[in-house]
N, C-alpha and C positions, 0 to 999 in steps of 0.2 A: 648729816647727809640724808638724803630724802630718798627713798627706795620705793620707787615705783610702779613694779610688778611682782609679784607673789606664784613663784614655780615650783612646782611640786612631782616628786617623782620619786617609786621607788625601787631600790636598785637591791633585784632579785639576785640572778645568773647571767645574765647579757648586759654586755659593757654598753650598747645603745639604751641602755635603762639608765643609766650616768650622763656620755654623754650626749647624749640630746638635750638636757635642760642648758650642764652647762655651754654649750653651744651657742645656745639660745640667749640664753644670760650674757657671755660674753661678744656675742655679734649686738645685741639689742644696744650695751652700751657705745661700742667702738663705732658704731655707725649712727647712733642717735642719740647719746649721752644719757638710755634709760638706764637705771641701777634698779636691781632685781633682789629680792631674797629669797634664796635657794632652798626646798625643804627636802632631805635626802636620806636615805637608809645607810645610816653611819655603822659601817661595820669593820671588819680588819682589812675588807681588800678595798670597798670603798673610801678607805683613810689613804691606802698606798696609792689610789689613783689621783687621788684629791692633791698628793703630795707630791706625785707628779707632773700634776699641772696647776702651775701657778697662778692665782687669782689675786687680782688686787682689792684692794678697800670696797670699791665698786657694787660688787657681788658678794651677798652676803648668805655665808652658808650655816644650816641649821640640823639639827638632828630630826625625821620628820614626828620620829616617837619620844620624843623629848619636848613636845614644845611647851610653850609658855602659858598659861591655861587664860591671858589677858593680853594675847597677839592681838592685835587690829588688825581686820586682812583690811589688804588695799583694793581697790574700785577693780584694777583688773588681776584677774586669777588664770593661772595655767596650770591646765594637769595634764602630764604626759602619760600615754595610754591609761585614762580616766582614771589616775589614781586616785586611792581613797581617800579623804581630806581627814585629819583629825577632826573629831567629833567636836571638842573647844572651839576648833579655828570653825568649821561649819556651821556652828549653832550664832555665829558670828554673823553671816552673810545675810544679805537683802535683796529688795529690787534695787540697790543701787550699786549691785556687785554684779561686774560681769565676767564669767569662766567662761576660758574657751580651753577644750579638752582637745590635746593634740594628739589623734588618734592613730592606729597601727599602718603605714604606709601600705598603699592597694590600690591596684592597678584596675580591676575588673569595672564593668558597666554597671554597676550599682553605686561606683564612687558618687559620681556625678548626681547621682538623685540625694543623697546624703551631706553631700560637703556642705558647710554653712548654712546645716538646718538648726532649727532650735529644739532644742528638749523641752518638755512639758514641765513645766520647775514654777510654781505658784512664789515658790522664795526667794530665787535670783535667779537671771536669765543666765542657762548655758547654750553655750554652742559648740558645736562638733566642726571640726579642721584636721582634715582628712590629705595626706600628703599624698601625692601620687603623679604618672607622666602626663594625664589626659588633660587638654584646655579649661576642661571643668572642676579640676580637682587643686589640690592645694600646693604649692612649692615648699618643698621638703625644706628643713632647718640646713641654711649656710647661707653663708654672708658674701656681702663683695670683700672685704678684706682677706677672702679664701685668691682669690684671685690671681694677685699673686703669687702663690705658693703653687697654683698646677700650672704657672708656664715654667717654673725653674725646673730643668730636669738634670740631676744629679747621675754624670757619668760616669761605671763605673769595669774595672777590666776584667771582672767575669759576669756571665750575664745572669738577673736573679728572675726568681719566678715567685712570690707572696703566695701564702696560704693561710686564709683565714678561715676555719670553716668548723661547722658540726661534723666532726672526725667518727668512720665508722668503719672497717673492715676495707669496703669495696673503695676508699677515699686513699686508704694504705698500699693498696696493690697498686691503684693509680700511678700513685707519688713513686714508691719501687718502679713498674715499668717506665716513666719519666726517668730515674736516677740508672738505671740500669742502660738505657740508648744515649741518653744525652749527658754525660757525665760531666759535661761543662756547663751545664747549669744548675745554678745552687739555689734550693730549695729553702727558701725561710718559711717555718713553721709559727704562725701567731697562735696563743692560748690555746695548747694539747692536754685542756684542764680533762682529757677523758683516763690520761695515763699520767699526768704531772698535778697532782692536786694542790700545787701550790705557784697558782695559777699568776704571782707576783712575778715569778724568777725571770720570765724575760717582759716583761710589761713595759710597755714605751709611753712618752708621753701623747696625745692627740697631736701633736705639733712632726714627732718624730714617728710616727704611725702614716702619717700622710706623706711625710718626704718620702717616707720607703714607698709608699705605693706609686709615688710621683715617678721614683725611680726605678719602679719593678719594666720587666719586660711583658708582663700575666699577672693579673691579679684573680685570684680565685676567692668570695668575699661571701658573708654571711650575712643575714639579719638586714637592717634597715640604715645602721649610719653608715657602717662599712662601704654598704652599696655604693651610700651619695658619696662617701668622698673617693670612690676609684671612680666614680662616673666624673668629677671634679679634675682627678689627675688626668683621666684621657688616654690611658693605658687598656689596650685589650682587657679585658676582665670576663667571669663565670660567675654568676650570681648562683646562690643557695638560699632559696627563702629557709623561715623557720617550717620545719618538721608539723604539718598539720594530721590529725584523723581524715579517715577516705578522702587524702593527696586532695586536700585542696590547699595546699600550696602549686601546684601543680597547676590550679587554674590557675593562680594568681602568677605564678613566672611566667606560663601563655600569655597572661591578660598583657605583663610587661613585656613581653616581645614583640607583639604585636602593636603596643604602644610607643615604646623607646626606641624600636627601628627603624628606619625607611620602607626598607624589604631585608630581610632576614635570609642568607644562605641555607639552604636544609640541613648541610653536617655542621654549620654551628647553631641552630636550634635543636638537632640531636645531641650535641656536647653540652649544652645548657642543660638538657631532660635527666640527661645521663650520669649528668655530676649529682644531681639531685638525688635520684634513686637510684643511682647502680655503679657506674665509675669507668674509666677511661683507659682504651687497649691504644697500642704503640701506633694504630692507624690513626685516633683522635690526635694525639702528641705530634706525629709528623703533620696532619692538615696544619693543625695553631700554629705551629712552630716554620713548617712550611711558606705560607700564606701570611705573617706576619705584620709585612709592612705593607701587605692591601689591607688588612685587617687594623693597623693603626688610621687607616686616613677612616675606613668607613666607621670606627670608634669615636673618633675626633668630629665629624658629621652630626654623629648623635648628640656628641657631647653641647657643640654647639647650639643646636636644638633646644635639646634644655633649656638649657642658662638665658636663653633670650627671653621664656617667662617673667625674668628677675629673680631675686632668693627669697627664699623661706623669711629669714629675717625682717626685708623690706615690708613683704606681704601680711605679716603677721605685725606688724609694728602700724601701718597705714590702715589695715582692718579695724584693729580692735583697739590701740592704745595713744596713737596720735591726736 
């Protein structure tokens, strides 16, 4: 079998450092019959996720600090947020090798001057692909075969509410004042790796990670894959960028609101700020909870929006490897 892209990624603290290659990997084949070799940071929780989700012959995964010191990279290269390449496999490449580096999702007016620039590289040409909501920016990693899976919604007789998130004090009293008023809604905690350091024990597969969200009533989401796939399911959702020095994450959730909206309500761009840096009193919980299923269609609105870009996958596939 012939493996015809070369992904590279390595996987820190955040499960989006995982899956987004193989994401990538597995839309690239199912929709275009490419087959990829996966380079990954094999360690004990990246074994459990891996075991998790099952990959066929297609996708071929590797240790990234273990490689072969007589790899052939192939003609195209992926690295997800510019990871480092082994020094073997780089001393490898040319001008007949093209990388494109799948860079940190962002929203802000600087996307657009960036996406699909080139780097100054005398040795192989790279390129920066840059995911983000704006016309000029890039379509985040998912496939059409997601498709299916955010119209099925999973009914069920109490109603839930997802939590995926950088857990910190003011995210605790939250969830208490939510548990305390509304006791009929049951709170799922995803990776509470700040108090549970064995961050396996309730670990889902990607498959079963998105039915719940498909099927939550709220999604409250972290980081960057998380995002796309609640924006995917179509459920209300609170987005938590990653935790920046002098809050620029904070532009960057502006920059998505102002992006990803139509027009934005001002108490749910105050709930957006507020989940970020400070947390949510029983007035925030009655608006969401109140407002709901105006807040489902103007969700669905956006969601729409979106997707009519195309995916990540097509785009990245018609760019650089077709």
């Amino acid at each position: 079998m012939t493996f015809s892209v070369d992904i590279f990624s390595r996987f820190i603290d955040n499960y989006g450092d995982i899956s987004i290659p193989l994401r990538l990997a597995k839309g690239l084949y199912i929709e275009h019959g490419v087959s990829s070799n996966v380079f990954l940071t094999i360690n004990k929780l990246s074994q459990q996720i891996l075991e998790k989700n099952l990959f066929n012959e297609n996708i071929n995964i590797f240790d990234i600090d273990k490689m072969d010191n007589n790899f052939i990279p192939n003609t195209n290269v992926v690295t997800i947020f510019d990871t480092q390449l082994p020094a073997c496999y780089e001393a490898e490449l040319s001008h007949k090798n093209l990388l494109i580096n799948y860079e940190y999702f962002s929203a802000e007016q600087w996307v657009d001057n960036y996406h699909l620039k080139e780097s100054i590289n005398k040795k192989y040409k790279k390129i920066f692909y840059i995911p983000g909501v704006s016309e000029n920016s890039g379509v985040p990693v998912f496939s059409l075969n997601d498709m299916g899976l955010i119209c099925n919604k999973k009914r069920k007789d109490r109603i839930q509410i997802n939590f995926f998130c950088y857990f910190n004090e003011n995210i605790d009293a939250s969830i208490k004042v939510l548990n305390t008023n509304f006791p009929q809604i049951d709170c799922l905690l995803h990776d509470r790796f700040d108090k549970n350091k064995n961050r396996a024990n309730n670990l889902l597969s990607f498959n079963d990670f998105d039915i719940a969200l498909s099927a939550s009533l709220i999604n409250f989401v972290r980081g960057e894959d998380s995002l796309i796939r609640t924006i995917l399911a179509g459920s209300p959702f609170i987005w938590q960028p990653y935790i920046q020095d002098n809050n620029l994450h904070i532009e960057k959730l502006n920059a998505f609101l102002d992006h990803y909206f139509t027009s934005l309500p001002p108490q749910l761009r105050e709930i957006f700020l507020l989940w970020s840096n400070q947390g949510l009193n029983l007035e925030h919980w009655q608006y969401l909870l109140g407002n709901i299923e105006n807040l489902k269609y103007f969700y669905l609105e956006a969601r729409d929006k979106f997707i009519k870009r195309g995916t990540g996958i097509g785009q990245i596939y018609s760019l650089f490897i077709k």
